[in-house]
N, C-alpha and C positions, 0 to 999 in steps of 0.2 A: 504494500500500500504506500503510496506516495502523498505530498501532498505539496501544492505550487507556491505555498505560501513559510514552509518549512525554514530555517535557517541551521545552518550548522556551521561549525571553528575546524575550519581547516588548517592543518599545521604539516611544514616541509615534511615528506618523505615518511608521511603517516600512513598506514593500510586503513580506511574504514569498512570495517564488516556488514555489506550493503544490507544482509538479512537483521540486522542491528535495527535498520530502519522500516524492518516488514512487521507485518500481525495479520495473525490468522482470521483469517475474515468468516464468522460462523454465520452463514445465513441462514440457516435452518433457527439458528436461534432467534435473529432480529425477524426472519418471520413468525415464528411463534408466539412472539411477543406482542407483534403486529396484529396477531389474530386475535388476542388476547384485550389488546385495547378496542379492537371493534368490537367485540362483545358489550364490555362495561358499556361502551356509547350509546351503543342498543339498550342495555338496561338503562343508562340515564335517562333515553328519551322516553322508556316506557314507564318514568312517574308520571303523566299526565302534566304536570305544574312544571314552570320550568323554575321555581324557585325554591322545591322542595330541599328540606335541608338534609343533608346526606347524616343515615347514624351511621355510629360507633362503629359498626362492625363494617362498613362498606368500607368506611375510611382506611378502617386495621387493615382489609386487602387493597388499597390503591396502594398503602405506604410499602407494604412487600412489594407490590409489583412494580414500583416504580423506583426502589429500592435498588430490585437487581436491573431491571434496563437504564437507572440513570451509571451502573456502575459499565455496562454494554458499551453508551454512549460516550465516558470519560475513555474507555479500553481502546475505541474507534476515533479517538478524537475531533469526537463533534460536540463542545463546548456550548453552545446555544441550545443544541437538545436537553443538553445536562442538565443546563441553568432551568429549563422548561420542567425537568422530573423534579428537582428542590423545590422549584416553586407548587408542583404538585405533592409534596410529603408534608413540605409545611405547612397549607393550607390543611391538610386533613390529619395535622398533629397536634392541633390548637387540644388543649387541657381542657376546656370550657366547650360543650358539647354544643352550647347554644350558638358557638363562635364557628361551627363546624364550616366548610361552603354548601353555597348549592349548588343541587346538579346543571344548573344554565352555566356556573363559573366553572365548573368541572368540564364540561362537555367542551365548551370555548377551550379549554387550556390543552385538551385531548385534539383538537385540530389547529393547536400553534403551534403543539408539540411537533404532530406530523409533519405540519411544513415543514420545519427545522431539520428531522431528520433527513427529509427528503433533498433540503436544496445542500444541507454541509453533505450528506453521501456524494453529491455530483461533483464536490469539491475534491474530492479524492479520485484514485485510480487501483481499481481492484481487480487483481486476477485469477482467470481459474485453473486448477491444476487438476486432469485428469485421475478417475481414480485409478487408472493402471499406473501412474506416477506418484501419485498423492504417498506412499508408502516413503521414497526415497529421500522427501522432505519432512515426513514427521517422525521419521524413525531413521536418519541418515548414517548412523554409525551398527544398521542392522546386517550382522552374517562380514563384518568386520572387527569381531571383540577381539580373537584369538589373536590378530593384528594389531590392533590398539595395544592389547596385557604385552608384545614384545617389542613393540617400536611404538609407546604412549605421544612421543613429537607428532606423530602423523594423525592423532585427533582430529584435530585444526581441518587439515587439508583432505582429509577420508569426509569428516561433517559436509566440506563446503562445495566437495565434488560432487556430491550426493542431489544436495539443492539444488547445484547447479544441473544438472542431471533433470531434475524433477521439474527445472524452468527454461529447458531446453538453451541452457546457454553454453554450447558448447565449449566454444573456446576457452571460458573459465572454468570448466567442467576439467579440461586435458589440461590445462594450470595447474591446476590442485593436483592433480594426479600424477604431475611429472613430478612433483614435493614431494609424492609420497614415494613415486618409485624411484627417487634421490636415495632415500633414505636405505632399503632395500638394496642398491645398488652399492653403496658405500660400506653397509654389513659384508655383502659378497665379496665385497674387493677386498678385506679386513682378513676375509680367511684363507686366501693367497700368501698371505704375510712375506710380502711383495714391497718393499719402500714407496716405490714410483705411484702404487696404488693406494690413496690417499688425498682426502680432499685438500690439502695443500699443494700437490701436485697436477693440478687441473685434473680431477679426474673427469672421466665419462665412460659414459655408459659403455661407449665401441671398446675403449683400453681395457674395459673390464672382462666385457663381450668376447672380445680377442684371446685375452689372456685365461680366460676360463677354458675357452675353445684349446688353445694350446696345451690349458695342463691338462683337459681330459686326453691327450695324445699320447701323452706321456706314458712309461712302463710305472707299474702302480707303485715301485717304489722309490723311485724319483719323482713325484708327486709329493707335496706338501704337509706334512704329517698330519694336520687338519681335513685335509680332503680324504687323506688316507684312513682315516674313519669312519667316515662314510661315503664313500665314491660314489656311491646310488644316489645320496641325495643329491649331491653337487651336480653330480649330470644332470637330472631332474630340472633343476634349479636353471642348468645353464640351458637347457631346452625350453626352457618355460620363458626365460630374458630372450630367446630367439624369437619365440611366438611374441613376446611385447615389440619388438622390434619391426617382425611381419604386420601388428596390426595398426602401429604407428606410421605406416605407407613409407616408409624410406627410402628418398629423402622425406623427413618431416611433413607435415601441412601446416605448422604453425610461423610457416613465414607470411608477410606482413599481406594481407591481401586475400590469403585462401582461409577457406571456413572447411569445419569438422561438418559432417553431415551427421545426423542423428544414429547412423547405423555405424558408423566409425566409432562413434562418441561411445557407444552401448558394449560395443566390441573392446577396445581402449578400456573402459571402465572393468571388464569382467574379465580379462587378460591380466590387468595389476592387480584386481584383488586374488586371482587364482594363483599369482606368483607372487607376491605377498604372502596369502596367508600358508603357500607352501614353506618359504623362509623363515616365517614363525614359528615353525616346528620345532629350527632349532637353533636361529639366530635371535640374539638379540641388540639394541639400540646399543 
């Protein structure tokens, strides 16, 4: 959810977390509620009198229900709506029953309210997210824990590939996910015990790729005493960085101009978590 009128403090060489400035927009709620106030309306208008003075007990359920939709309205930041559900609690909190409102002043305050909702929702920008995707963004670190419990840095960038995944934003989608198969990648290079290989030496991914490839060549006992305890896995591993490789199109598509397509992006995404959470088996951060 966005809003035009918004302000935020922008400071040098900052990251802000876009989904910082999202909220789940429940509509099933704000319609329920919606159905809820036309009811009462209808009751208001079936006292006959338009200045019948509302009892005790109508009052107790305006103040619930306007209770939890004025706390909707503050969640959705529509400020005018707000101000419209206090102005409806307080009138129907007065101590002195006699000071109660009437249903004419009720009824009025039930179609100021609406407007209000209506015109600040137009002020915003609300989007929908598929429920074959909805899963990715309200549960984005799901069937990556085994992952998270051995390389915990890559929270961040597993959460935010997820979202972005779930709001078709590719290219920030394959972002996140080159963080995370950094991370992964700088584990692998670690159990070469290799100098060269080593984030101070520029690594990458090919030096890694390469030299993984080389020592599975190797006769098993000139092979690295790390690999040589489990050689199965390391191949594994180093077949699994070949398929990341296959389904990052190489050369890249993340130079300046070309876009991920959805089915790249879904491929990319399930290739790093299957090689991931193969390395979590038995590396860690």
């Amino acid at each position: 959810m966005t809003h035009p009128e918004s302000r935020f403090i922008w400071q040098a060489w900052e990251i802000i977390d876009l989904f910082d400035l999202m909220k789940e927009f429940l509509a099933h709620v704000l319609f329920g509620d919606g159905r809820k106030v036309e009811k009462l309306a209808a009751l208001l208008r079936g006292f006959g009198k338009p200045n019948v003075v509302l009892k005790r007990k109508h009052c107790e359920v305006l103040v619930d229900l306007f209770k939890r939709i004025g706390e909707g309205c503050a969640y959705l930041n529509l400020p005018a709506a707000k101000a419209s559900c206090d102005e409806i609690i307080s009138l129907c909190s007065k101590a002195d029953d006699a000071r109660l409102p009437k249903s004419d002043k009720i009824q009025s305050l039930f179609t100021e309210l609406n407007k209000r909702i209506e015109v600040e929702l137009k002020a915003h920008t609300y989007f929908c997210i598929p429920k074959e995707q909805s899963d990715f963004y309200k549960s984005p670190s799901k069937h990556w824990q085994t992952i998270i419990a051995a390389f915990p840095k890559t929270t961040y960038d597993i959460e935010e590939a997820s979202k972005c995944l779930a709001l078709r934003r590719n290219t920030a989608c394959v972002f996140h996910l080159t963080r995370v198969m950094g991370t992964g990648v700088t584990a692998l290079g670690k159990s070469l015990n290799e100098p060269t290989l080593d984030a101070s030496h520029n690594l990458t991914w090919d030096n890694v790729l390469r030299r993984c490839a080389k020592e599975l060549e190797k006769p098993f006992k000139q092979m690295s005493l790390v690999w040589q305890s489990d050689k199965q896995f390391y191949a594994t591993a180093t077949t699994k960085l070949f398929a990341v490789k296959d389904a990052w199109r190489n050369p890249n598509a993340h130079e300046v101009g070309d876009k991920y397509t959805d089915e790249e992006t879904v491929d990319i995404y399930s290739t790093i978590k299957s090689f991931m959470r193969h390395l979590a088996t038995k590396l860690k951060e």
